[in-house]
C-alpha positions in Angstrom: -15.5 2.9 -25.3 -19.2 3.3 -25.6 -20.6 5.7 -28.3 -23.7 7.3 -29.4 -24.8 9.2 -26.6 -28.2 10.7 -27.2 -28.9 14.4 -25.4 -32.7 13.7 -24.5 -34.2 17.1 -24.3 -32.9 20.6 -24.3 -30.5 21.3 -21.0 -32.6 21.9 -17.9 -31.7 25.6 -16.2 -31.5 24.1 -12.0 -30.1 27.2 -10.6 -28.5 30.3 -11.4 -25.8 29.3 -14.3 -26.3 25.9 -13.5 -27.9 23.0 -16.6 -28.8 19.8 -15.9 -28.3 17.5 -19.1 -29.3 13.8 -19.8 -28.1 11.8 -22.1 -29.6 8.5 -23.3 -26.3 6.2 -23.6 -24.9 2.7 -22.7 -21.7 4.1 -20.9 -20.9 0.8 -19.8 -20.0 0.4 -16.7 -19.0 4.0 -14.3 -18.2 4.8 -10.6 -19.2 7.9 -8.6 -16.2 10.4 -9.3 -15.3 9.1 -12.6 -15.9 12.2 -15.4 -17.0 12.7 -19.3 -15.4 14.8 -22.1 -17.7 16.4 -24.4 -17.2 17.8 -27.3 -19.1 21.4 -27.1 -19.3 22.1 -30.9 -19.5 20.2 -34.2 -16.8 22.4 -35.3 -13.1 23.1 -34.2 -14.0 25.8 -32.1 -13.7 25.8 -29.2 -11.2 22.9 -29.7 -10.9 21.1 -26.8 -13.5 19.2 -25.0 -14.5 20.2 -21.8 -14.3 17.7 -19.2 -17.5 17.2 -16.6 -18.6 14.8 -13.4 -21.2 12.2 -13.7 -23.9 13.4 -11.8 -26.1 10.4 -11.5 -26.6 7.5 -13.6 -29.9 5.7 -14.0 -29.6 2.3 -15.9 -28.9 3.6 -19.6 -29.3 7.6 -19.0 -26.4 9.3 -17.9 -26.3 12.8 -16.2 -23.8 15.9 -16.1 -24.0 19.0 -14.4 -23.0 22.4 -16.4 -22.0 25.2 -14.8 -22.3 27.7 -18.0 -19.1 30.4 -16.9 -17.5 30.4 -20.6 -17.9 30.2 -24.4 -18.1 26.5 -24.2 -20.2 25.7 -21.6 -22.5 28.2 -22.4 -23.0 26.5 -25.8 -23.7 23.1 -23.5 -26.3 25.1 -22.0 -28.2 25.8 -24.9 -27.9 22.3 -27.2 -30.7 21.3 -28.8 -32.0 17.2 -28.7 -29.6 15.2 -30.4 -26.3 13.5 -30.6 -23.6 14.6 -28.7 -19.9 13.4 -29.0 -19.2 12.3 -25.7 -16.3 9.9 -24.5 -16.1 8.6 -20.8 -16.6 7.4 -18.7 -13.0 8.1 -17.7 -10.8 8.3 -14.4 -10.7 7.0 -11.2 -13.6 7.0 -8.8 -14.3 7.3 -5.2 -13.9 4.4 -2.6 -17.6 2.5 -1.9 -18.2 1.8 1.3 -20.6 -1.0 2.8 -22.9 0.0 6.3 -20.0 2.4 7.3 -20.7 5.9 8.1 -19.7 8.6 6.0 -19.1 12.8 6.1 -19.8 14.1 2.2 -18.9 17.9 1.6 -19.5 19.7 -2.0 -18.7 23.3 -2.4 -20.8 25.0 -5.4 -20.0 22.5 -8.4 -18.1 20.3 -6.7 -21.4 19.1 -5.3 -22.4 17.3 -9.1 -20.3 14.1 -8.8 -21.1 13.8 -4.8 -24.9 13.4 -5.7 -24.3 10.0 -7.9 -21.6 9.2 -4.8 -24.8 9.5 -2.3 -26.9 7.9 -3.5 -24.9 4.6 -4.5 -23.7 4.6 -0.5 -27.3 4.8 0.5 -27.8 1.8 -1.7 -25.1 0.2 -0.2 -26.3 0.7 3.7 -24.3 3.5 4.4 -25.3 6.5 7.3 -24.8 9.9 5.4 -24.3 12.9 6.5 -24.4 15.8 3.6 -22.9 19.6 3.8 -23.9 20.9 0.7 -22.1 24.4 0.4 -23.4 27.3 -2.5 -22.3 31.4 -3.1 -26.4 32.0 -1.8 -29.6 30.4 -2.8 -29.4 31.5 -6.2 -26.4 28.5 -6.9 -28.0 25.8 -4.7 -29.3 23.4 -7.2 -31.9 20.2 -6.9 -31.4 20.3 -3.4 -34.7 17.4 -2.9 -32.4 14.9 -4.6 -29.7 15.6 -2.0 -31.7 15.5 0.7 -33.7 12.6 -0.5 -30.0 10.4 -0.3 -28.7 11.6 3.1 -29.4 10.5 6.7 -28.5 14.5 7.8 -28.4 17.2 5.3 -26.8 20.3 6.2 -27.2 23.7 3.6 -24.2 26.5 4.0 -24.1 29.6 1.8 -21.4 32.3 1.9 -24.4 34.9 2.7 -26.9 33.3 4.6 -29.6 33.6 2.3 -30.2 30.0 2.7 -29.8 27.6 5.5 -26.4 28.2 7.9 -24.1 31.1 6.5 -20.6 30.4 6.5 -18.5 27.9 4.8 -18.1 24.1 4.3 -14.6 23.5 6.5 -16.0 25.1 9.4 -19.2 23.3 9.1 -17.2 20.3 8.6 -14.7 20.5 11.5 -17.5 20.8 13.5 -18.9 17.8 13.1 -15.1 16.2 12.6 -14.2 17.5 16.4 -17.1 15.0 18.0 -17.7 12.4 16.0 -15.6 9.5 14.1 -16.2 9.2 10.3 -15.5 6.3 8.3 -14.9 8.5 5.2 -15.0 12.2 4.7 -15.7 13.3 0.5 -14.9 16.1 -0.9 -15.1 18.1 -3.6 -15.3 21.7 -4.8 -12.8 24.8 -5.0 -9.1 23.6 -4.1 -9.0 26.0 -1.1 -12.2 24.4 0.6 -10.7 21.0 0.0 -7.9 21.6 2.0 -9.0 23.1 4.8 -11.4 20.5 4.9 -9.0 17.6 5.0 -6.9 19.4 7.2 -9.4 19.3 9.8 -10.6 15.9 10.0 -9.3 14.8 13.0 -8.3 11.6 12.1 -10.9 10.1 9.8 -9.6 9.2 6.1 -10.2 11.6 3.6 -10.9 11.4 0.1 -10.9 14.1 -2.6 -12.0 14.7 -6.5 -9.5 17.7 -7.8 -10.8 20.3 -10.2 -8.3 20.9 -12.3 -8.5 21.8 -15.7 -8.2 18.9 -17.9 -7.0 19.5 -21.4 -7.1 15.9 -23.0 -9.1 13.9 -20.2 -7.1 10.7 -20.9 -3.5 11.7 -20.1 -1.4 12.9 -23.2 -0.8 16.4 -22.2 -0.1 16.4 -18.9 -1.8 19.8 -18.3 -3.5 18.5 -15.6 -0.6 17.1 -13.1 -0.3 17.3 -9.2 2.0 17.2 -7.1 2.3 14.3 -4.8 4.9 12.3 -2.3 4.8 9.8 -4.9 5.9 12.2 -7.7 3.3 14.1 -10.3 0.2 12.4 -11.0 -1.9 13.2 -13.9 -5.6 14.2 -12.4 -7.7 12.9 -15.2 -6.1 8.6 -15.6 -4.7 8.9 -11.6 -7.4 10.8 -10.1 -9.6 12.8 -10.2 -10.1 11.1 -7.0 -7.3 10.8 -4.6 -6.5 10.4 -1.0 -6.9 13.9 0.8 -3.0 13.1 2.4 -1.7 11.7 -1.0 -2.4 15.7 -2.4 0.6 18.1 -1.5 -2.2 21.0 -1.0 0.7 24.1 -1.1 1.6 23.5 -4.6 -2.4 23.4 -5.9 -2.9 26.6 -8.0 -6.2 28.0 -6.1 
């Protein structure tokens, strides 16, 4: 795999809790959906690395989104300049689509990997229409770049302090009930996911599942879902799967 990622500059605060790092590094070649693990100390503690979405990709500088919510990430958040053990770009990624129009929906950080997704369908002649769902204004981060990617751009918050209050399935399902979607994208908490694919009428779903990933490349298992086809393993079978493919009941919220 590619090494000797580079972090550029000191992580970039974009919203409440929410850092923005880039890293100069040759990652070879990556998809929108596909994931990193990175290694959050140069010591044994914490142990494991902690898994995170591409969040866009600009010839050889590579960005993730951190959410800082624990011991780990909030070391991520402040890193100084310098290498960083990184090794990705791992999973599966999300179906490209040529001049077909597409629904995508992100629910707080579950928006990160739909921004690279966006803007690679815009690139590729595609009609988007964005609901981009945050807690209140406080989470909503680099909004400009989402709308800059998107044919229609619709903002929900839980509260209402910024754009439509209320949550991403209903917004979804609203637009689901009248028109005809190529593709519908999702990702964000598991409970938002399914209600989402559940209501969308008809047009194909795809998901990116947030589970916790222990390893990242599929020796412990930690990660498994269940499926009609058996247990898959989320981070070498997914993260991105089919929204029908995921049996939603047995997802731990």
């Amino acid at each position: 795999m590619p090494s000797n990622p580079v972090l550029k500059e000191k992580p970039v605060a974009v919203s409440r809790d929410h850092y923005l790092l880039e890293l100069d590094w040759d990652a070879g070649e990556s998809r929108p959906g596909q994931f990193v693990a990175v290694r959050v100390s140069e010591g044994t503690d914490p142990l494991l690395r902690r898994p995170f979405s591409i969040f866009s990709r600009n010839g050889g500088t590579v960005g993730i989104l951190v959410r800082a919510v624990g011991r780990g990430t909030g070391l991520l958040a402040l890193r100084e300049p310098g290498a960083i053990d990184v090794i990705g770009p791992l999973g599966t990624g999300f179906s490209l689509l040529r001049d077909a129009k597409v629904l995508i929906a992100g629910g707080g950080v579950g928006n990160a990997p739909l921004y690279y997704l966006a803007r690679e369908l815009k690139m590729a002649g595609c009609d988007i229409t964005y609901i981009y769902g945050a807690r209140s204004r406080d989470f909503v981060y680099l909004e400009d770049r989402y709308r800059e990617v998107c044919s229609r751009f619709i903002l929900t918050t839980d509260d209402g302090s910024a754009g439509n209050k209320g949550l991403v399935p209903e917004a979804a399902e609203r637009l689901l009930r009248d028109e005809r979607f190529d593709m519908v994208y999702v990702c964000g908490p598991t409970a938002m996911m399914k209600a989402t694919a559940a209501r969308a009428h008809g047009s194909p779903v795809e998901v990116s599942v947030e589970n916790y990933f222990g390893c990242g490349i599929g020796i412990c298992a930690g990660c498994s879902i269940e499926t009609p086809d058996g247990r898959k393993r989320a981070c070498v079978d997914g993260p991105v799967f089919s929204g029908s493919a995921v049996m939603w009941d047995s997802m731990p919220d």
